[in-house]
N, C-alpha and C positions, 0 to 999 in steps of 0.2 A: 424561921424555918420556911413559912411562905415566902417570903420572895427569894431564899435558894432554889424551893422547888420552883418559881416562875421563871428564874436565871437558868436551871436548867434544861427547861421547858424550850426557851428560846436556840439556845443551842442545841439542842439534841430534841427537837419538838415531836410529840407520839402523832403516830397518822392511822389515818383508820385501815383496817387489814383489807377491806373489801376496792375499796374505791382511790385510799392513798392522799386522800387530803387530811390536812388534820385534825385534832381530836380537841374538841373544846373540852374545859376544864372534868364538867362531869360524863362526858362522854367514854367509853371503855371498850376498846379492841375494834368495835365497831362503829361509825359514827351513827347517831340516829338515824338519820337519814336513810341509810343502807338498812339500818334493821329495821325499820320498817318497811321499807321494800323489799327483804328477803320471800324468797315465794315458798309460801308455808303451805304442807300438804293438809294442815289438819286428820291428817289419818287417826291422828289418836284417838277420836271423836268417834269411829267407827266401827264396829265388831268386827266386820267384813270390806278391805279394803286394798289395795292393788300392791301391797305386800303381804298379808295376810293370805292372799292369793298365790302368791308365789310358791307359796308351799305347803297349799292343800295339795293329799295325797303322798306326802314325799314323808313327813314326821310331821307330829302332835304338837301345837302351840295353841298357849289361852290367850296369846293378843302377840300383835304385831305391830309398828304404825316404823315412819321417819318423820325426821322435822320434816327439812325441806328438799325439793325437789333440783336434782344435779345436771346440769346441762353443759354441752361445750360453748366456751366464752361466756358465762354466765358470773354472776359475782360466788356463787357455790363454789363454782371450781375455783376462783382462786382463793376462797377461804380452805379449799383442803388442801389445793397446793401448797399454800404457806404454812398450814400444820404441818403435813409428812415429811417435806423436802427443806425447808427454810426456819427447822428449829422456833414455830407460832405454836408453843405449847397451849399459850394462853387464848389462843381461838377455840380449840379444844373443850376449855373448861369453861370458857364464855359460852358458847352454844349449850355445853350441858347443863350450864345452870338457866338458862332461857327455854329450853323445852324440859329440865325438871318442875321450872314452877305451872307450864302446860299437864305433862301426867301424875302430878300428886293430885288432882282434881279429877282426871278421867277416871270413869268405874272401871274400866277393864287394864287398870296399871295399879289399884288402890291396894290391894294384898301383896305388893312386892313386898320383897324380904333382903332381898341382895344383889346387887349389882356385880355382874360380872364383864371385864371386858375381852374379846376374843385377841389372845397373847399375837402376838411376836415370835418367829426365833430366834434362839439367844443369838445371832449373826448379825441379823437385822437391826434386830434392836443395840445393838451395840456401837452398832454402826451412824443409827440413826438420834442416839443416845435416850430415847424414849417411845414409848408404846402411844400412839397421836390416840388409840381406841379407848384405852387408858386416860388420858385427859378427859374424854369426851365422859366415860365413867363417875369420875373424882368432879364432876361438874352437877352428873343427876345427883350424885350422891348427897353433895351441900344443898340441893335445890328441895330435895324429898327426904331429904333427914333419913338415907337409908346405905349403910355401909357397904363397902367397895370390897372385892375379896379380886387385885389385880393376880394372884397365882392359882386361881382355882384351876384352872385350866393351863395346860403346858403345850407348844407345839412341837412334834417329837424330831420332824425333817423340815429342811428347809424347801418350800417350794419356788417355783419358776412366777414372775407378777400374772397377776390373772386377767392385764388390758392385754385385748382383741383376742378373747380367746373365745371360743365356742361354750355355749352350754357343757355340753358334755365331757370337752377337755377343760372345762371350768371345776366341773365333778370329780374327776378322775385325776387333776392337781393338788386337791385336797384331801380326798376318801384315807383317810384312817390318819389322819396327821395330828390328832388331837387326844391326847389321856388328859383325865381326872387324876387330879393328883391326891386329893381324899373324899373321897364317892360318902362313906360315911360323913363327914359334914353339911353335905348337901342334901341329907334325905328330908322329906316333907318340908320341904323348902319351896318359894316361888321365887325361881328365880328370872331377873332382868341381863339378859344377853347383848351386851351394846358393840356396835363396829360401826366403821367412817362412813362407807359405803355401800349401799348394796345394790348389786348389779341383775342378777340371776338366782342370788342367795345359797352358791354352792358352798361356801367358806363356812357360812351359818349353819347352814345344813351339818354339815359334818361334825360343828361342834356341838351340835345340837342329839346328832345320831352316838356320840363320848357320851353324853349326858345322861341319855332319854332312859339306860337301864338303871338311872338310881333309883329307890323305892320312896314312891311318893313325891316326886320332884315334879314340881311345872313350872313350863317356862316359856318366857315371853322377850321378844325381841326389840330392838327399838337403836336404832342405826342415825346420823345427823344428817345422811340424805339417802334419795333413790333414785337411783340412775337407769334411763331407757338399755332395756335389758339389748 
């Protein structure tokens, strides 16, 4: 069986998603190398931190953070590019298992209860044949031993993509696009709100403002990057 899998290895050799060289034996989606040079915000570490900020005054959250930090030409962007557009589901569930084994240790991620990812509509995802937020989800989930609920959340229209859009046409692209699909499920629940990226956190927001009137629910966000608003 090992040297099928070497013979195959040689013809059809795995490369790392970030940088494109290849993948030594125990090396996985990313080569070393790359992951340790991804530029990690540590926000998780933080009660108070430049996402967490983003949405003081707008809606209620008990913790916010991302892994890492998104930049143009940076090795980030092309790991989300190859997730959304180039069918790299398993970048997805790499990265969430790598910043799950980070928030099962932080105090202000230690009460989660359920992981939610912010959906798709059914257009998109159809198209794209899977939800990239989704992966990123089914990643903390194995990392923190804490279940996935990918239908809590429904997107009811399809919206317009939200690059280069303003703040406020960032808001008013999203505003009311999200129902609960059973609000009783989720009561006294804490739940973990996961998406790819966050920009300005209008998407979040909105899923968050679907949420915020179930009784007893808190909820915490946690995105695999942050990008200059």
């Amino acid at each position: 069986m090992l040297l099928i899998d070497d013979f195959i290895s040689l013809l059809f050799p795995k490369i790392c998603a970030a940088c494109g060289n290849s993948l030594w034996k125990q090396e996985e989606t990313v080569c070393l190398s790359c992951e340790f040079h991804l530029p990690r915000t540590n926000f998780h570490l933080a009660d108070e931190n430049p996402v967490t900020r983003l949405f003081w005054g707008r809606v209620t959250l008990e913790s916010a953070a991302a892994y890492l930090y998104f930049n143009k030409g940076n090795k980030v962007q092309q790991l989300i590019h190859q997730l959304k557009y180039k069918g790299r589901k398993d970048i997805g569930i790499f990265l969430g298992r790598k910043y799950g084994q980070n928030l099962k240790y932080s105090p202000f991620f230690l009460t989660v209860q359920l992981i939610v990812p912010v959906p798709l509509h059914t257009k998109k995802r159809m198209q794209r044949g899977y939800n990239q937020s989704e992966q990123f989800a089914i990643g903390l989930g194995e990392s923190m031993k804490i279940p996935v609920d990918p239908d809590a959340i429904c997107r009811r229209k399809e919206t317009e993509t939200q690059t280069k859009k303003s703040r406020f046409r960032r808001w008013q692209n999203v505003a009311e696009v999200f129902e609960v699909k059973d609000p009783r499920s989720l009561e006294r629940l804490h739940i973990l709100l996961v998406d790819d990226v966050i920009t300005t956190g209008a998407t979040l927001e909105s899923c968050i403002r679907a949420l915020s009137p179930i009784p007893g629910i808190r909820i915490s966000v946690a995105t695999i990057a942050v990008a200059p608003a």
